[in-house]
N, C-alpha and C positions, 0 to 999 in steps of 0.2 A: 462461518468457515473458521475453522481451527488451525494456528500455527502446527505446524507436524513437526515438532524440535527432534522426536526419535527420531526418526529418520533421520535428519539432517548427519553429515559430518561432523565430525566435534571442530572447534577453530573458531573465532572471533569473526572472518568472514564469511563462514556458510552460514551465519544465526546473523550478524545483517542483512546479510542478502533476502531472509527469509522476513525482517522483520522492514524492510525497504518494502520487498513488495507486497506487505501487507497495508505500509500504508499508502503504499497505488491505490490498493483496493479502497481504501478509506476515501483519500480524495477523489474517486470516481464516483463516488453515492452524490444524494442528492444536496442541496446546501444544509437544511435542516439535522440532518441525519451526521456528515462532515463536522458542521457547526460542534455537534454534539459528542461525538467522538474527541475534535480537538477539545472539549473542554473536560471531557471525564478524563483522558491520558495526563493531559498539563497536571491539571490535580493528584493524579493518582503519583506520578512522576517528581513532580516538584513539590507534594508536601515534604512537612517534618518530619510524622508519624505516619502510619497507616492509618487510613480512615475509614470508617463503617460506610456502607451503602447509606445508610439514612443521613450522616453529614454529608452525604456527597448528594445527594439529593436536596438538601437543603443549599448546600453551594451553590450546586448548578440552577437554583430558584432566585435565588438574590439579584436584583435588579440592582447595578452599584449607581451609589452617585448620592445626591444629597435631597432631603426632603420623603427619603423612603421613611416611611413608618411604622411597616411589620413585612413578616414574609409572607408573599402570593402560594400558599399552600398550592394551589393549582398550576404553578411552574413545576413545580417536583418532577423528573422524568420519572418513567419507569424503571425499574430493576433491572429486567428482560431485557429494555431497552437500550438501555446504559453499558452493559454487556454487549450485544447483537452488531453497534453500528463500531463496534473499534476492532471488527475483521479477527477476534479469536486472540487480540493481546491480551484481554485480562478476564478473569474470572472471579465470581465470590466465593470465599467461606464458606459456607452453610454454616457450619457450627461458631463460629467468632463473626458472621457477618462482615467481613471486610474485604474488600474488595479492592484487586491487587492482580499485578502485571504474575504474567504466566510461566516465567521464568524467570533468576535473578538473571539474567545475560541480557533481560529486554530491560530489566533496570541500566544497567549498563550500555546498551545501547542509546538508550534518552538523556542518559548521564551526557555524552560525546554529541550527542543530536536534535538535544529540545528545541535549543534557537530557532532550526532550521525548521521544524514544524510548527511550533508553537511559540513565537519568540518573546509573545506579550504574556506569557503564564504567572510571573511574581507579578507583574502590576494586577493585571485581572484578581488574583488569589487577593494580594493586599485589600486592593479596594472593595472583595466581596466581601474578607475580614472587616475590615471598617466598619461598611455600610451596614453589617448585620449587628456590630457590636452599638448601632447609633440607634438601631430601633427601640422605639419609643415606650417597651413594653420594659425596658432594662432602668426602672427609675430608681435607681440607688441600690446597696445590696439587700440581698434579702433577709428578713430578722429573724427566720427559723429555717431548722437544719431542712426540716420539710419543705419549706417555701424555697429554699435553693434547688432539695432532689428534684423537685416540679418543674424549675425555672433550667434547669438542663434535660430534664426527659423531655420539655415539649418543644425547646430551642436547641435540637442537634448538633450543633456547630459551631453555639457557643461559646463549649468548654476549649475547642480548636481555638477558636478565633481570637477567642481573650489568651491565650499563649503565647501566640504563633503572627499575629497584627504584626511587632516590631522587627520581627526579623524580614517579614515579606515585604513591608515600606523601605526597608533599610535597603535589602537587594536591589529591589526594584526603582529606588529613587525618586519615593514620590514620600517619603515623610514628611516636607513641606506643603503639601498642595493640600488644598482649601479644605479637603474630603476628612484629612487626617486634622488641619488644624482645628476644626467645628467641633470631632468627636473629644479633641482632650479638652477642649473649652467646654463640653459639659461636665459638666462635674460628678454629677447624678449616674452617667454613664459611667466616667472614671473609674467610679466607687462600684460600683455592678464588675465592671469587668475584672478590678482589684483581686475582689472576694472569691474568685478562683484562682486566683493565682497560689502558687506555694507559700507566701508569706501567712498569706490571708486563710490560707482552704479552713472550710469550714465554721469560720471564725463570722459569729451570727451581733459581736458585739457592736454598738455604731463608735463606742467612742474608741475602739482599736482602730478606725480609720480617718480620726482625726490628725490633720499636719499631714497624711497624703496627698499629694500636689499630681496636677496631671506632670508634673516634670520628672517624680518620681516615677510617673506609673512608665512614661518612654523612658528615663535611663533603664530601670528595671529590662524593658521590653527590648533595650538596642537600637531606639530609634533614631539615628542621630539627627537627618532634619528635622522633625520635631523640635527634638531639644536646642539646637542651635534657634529653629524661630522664636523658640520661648526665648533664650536666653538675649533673644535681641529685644525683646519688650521687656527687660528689667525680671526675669524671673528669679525668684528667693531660691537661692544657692544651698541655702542653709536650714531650710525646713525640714525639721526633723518628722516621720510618724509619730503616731501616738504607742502605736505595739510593740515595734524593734530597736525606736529612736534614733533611726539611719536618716543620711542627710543624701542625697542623689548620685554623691559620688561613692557613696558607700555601697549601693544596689549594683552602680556600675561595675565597681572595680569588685563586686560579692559574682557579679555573672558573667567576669573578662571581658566586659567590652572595650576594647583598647581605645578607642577612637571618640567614644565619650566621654573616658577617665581622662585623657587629653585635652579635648576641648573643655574640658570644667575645670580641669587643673589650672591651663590657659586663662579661664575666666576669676581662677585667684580662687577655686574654692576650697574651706579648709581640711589639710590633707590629714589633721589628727582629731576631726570629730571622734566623738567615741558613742556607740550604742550604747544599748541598752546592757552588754555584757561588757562594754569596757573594749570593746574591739575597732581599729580602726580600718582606713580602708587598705591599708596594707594589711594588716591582720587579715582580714577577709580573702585579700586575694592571694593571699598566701596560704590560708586554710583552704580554698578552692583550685588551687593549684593551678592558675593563671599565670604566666612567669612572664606575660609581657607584659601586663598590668603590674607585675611587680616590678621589673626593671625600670618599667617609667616612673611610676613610684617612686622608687630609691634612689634616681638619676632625679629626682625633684627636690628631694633630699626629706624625704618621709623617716621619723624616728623609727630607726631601725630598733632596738630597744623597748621599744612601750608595750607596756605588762594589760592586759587585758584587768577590768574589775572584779570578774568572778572567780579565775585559776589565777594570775599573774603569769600566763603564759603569754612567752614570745613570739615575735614572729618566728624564729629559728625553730620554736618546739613545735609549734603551731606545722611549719613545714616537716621537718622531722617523723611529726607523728602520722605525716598523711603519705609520707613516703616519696615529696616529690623530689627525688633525688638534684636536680636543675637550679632549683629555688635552694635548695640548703647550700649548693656549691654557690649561688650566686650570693648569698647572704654571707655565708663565710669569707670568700674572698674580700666583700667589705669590711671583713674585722668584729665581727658580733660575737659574742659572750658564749661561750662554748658551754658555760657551766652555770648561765641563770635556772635557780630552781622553780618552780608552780609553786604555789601557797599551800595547796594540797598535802601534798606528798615531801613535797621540799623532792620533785624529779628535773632532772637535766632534761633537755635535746635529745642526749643519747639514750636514757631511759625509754622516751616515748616513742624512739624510730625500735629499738630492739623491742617492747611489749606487744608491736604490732608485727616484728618478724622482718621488717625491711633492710634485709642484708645489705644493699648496697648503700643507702643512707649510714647504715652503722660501720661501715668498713672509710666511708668517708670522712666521718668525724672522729673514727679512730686514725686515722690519718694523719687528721689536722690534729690530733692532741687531746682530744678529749677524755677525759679522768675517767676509766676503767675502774676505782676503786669509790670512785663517790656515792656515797650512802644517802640514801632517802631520808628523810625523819620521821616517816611515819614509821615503817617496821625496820626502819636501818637496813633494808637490804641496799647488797651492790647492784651494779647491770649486770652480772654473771646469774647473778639468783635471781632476778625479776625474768629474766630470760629462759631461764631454764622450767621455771615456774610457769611461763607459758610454752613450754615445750618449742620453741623454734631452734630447731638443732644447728642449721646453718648459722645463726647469729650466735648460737652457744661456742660454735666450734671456734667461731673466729675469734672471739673474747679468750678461747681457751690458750688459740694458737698467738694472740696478741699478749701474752703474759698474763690474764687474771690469776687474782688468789681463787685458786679453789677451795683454799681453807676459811676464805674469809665469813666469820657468822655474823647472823642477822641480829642488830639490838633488841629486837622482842624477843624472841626464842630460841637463840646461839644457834639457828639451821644452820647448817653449811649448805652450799650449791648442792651438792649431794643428798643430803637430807629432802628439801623442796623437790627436785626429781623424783627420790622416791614416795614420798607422800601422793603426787600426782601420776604416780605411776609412767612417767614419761622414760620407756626403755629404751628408747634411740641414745637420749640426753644420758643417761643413768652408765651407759658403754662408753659413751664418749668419754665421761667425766672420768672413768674408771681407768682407762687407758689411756686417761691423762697425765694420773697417779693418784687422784682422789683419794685419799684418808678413807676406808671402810668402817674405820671405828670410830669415827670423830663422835663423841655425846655430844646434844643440847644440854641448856640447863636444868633439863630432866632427868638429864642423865641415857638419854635414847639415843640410837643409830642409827641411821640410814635404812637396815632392813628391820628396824621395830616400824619405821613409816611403812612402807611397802605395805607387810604383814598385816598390818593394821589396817589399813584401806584394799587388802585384798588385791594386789597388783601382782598375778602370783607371776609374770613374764619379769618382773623385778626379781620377785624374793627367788627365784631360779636363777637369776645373772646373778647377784650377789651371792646366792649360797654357793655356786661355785667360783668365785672369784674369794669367796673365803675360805674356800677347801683348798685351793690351789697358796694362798697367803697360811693356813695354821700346818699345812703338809709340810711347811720348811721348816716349822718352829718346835722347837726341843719338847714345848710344854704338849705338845699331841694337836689334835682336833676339837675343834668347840662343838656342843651340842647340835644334834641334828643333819650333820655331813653324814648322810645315810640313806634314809627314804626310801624304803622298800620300794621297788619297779619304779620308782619314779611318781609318788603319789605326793600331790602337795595338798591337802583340804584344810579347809578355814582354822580346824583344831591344832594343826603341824605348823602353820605359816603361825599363826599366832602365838604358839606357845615357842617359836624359833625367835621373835621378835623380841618376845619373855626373856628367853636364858640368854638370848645374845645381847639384852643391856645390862643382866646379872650380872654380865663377865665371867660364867662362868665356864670350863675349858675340860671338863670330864670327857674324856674322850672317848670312853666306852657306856655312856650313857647313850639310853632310846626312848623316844617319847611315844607314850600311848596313843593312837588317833581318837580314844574316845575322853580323852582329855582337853577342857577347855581354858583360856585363860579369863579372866572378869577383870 
């Protein structure tokens, strides 16, 4: 029987009412049938992701506890089945195969109501995660890219379970118990379930999973009893991988787990390891946009300062460039360096929040004082021309409206902000800059304009703003009109723009001259 939601009234109470006495109907079946309904909703309800039919058949096979070996293929429900005894809640896919509640309102409803049905759902799920990820057939990772696609197409629930373990022990409060401490004491297991993870995917090497500790694999996973029982039998703090050269507190504070960055911090671990790229675990959680992992952090007194090995970027840039506006005010307020450059570029904080377009980041740190005029050392550009260059007009405007030079040129090629707009055809940027007061004639050290860029890269919505903003600028001057303020009906083609590009870095100002359209320039 099918939930009839059309019908219903629209309102938060006619859609439980409907989904209340659906599951009357549920709990009126038989135990078997009941049994099985409550375990496919918990699941479908309380996963992380959406699951396919086939992991959920594989869930719902798992006998949990210790001493299981493989999965009882012959537990698997059916499809049909799986469907039929949960009264019309959920239905599959066909095409994506996943199988999933019938409305988001019935998400929303188990959101407010799981307890009440289903109270024991994280523990169940954890420990069918566990117990699946302990079978015996997972004895280390796999050494070919093949041997892995196989080791997840015939173990369904696997690629779940190796995800999704620490957060469901964490919930549910069973990280410590005997089920989870056996599985990270194998080691063989460890390394299996590792090699899906995102650090690892894919990754067929053995000695990339050298210095993985199962203490690693729970900070990574969020498991905090876990990690606390390790850390009561003498667990190494400080064991780095072999792949990343992260130490546990680095995983934690790399995936905001607030509650294990603490308790490790707590146990004295050190808070300026550096990876593999020179990053520590404030850099990380500050590049992943964690801000309570960072507050605790910097309330522990973590260098706020420390240049990563690969860019020499900061924390402050690191936040900056990801846009987490929270993390940059709270860095700042501690007093960090507004104007440490990257090794790269020799770029600021404010370079890397305006390249990405994050207006309120850049309105912040122009706030607090951050130099407007600071020059890169790779091409000498400012933040006005790095910004403008990637077209984000909101971060242009404010630069514009905050005093930048618009005249200022770039040490490689004397661009002005104006020249790089046109080049990239950015016509939003190109009006802004123009009724800002923008210089129309500023040359590079080519000797070129603003509309020989355009012209030349064919931006012909540019070389039209500018050809009339320079009809309207040679209309007031004595000397006449510069070449090409004309243009029969309005025709601009590749030969007209290009050869306007021509005579307008000539300089030259003929006012009654016409350009052929079947003229090219080379």
């Amino acid at each position: 029987m099918r939930v009839a939601l059309e019908i219903l009234p629209t309102g938060e109470k006619a859609y439980d009412q409907a989904y209340e006495d659906a599951m009357v109907r549920i709990e009126g079946q038989n135990k078997d049938f009941k049994d099985l309904a409550h375990q496919v909703l918990s699941w479908i309800t309380r996963a992380r992701r959406p699951v396919t039919t086939l992991e959920l058949q594989h869930a719902l096979a798992v006998e949990t506890g210790l001493g299981q070996l493989e999965l009882d293929q012959d537990n698997c429900p059916e499809k049909t089945k799986m469907v039929s005894v949960c009264a019309g809640l959920v239905m599959i896919d066909e095409e994506s195969q996943i199988i999933r509640l019938v409305h988001y309102t019935t998400q929303e409803y188990f959101d407010r109501t799981w307890q009440k049905w289903f109270r024991n759902a994280e523990k169940n799920i954890a420990e069918a995660c566990v117990t699946y990820l302990s079978y015996g057939i997972f004895k280390g990772p796999s050494i070919t890219k093949e041997d892995l696609e196989a080791r997840l197409r015939l173990n369904a629930l696997y690629n779940y379970a190796a995800n999704y373990w620490g957060y469901h022990t964490n919930i549910s409060s069973i990280g410590s118990a005997l089920l989870v401490i056996t599985f990270l004491g194998n080691r063989d297991a460890v390394l299996a379930c590792s090699q899906v993870l995102e650090p690892f995917r894919y990754d067929y090497h053995a000695e990339s999973f050298g210095g993985w500790t199962a203490v690693h694999l729970a900070a990574y996973a969020g498991a905090y009893g876990s990690i606390e029982d390790m850390l009561d039998k003498d667990a190494d703090l400080e064991a780095k991988d072999n792949k990343w050269r992260r130490t546990p507190l680095s995983w934690a504070a790399k995936k905001g787990h607030e509650s294990i960055v603490k308790l490790l911090v707590d146990r004295r671990a050190d808070l300026e390891a550096k990876d593999r790229r020179g990053q520590t675990p404030l850099s990380l959680a500050v590049e992943h946009g964690h801000e309570a992992v960072v507050r605790l952090l910097v309330d522990r007194g973590a260098d706020l300062e420390a240049q990563d090995s690969k860019w020499d970027r900061t924390p402050l840039s690191w936040a900056a460039g990801h846009g987490h506006e929270a993390i940059v005010r709270l860095l700042v307020d501690r007093g960090v360096d507004l104007e440490a450059q990257d090794s790269k570029w020799g770029r600021t904080p404010l370079f890397f929040a305006l390249v990405r377009g994050h207006e309120a980041v850049v309105k912040l740190l122009m706030d607090r004082g951050a130099n407007l005029e600071a020059e890169s050392t790779g091409l000498g550009q400012t933040p006005l021309s790095w910004a403008v260059e990637n077209g984000h007009e909101a971060v242009v405007k404010l630069l514009v409206d905050g005093g930048a030079n618009l005249e200022a040129e770039s040490t490689g090629f004397g661009q002005t902000p104006l020249s790089w707009a046109a080049e990239h055809g950015r016509e939003a940027v190109v009006k802004l800059l123009v009724d800002g007061g923008a210089n129309l004639e500023a040359k590079d050290r080519q000797g070129r304009v603003p509309l020989f860029w355009a012209a030349k890269n064919e931006h012909e919505a540019v070389v039209r703003l500018l050809v009339d903003r320079i009809t309207d600028l040679e209309a007031k001057k004595e000397q006449g009109r510069i070449p090409l303020l004309w243009a029969a009906n309005g025709k601009y083609d590749l030969a007209v723009k290009l050869r306007l590009g021509r005579d307008a870095i000539s300089g030259r100002t003929e006012g009654k001259q016409r350009v052929s359209f079947n003229q090219s320039w080379k």
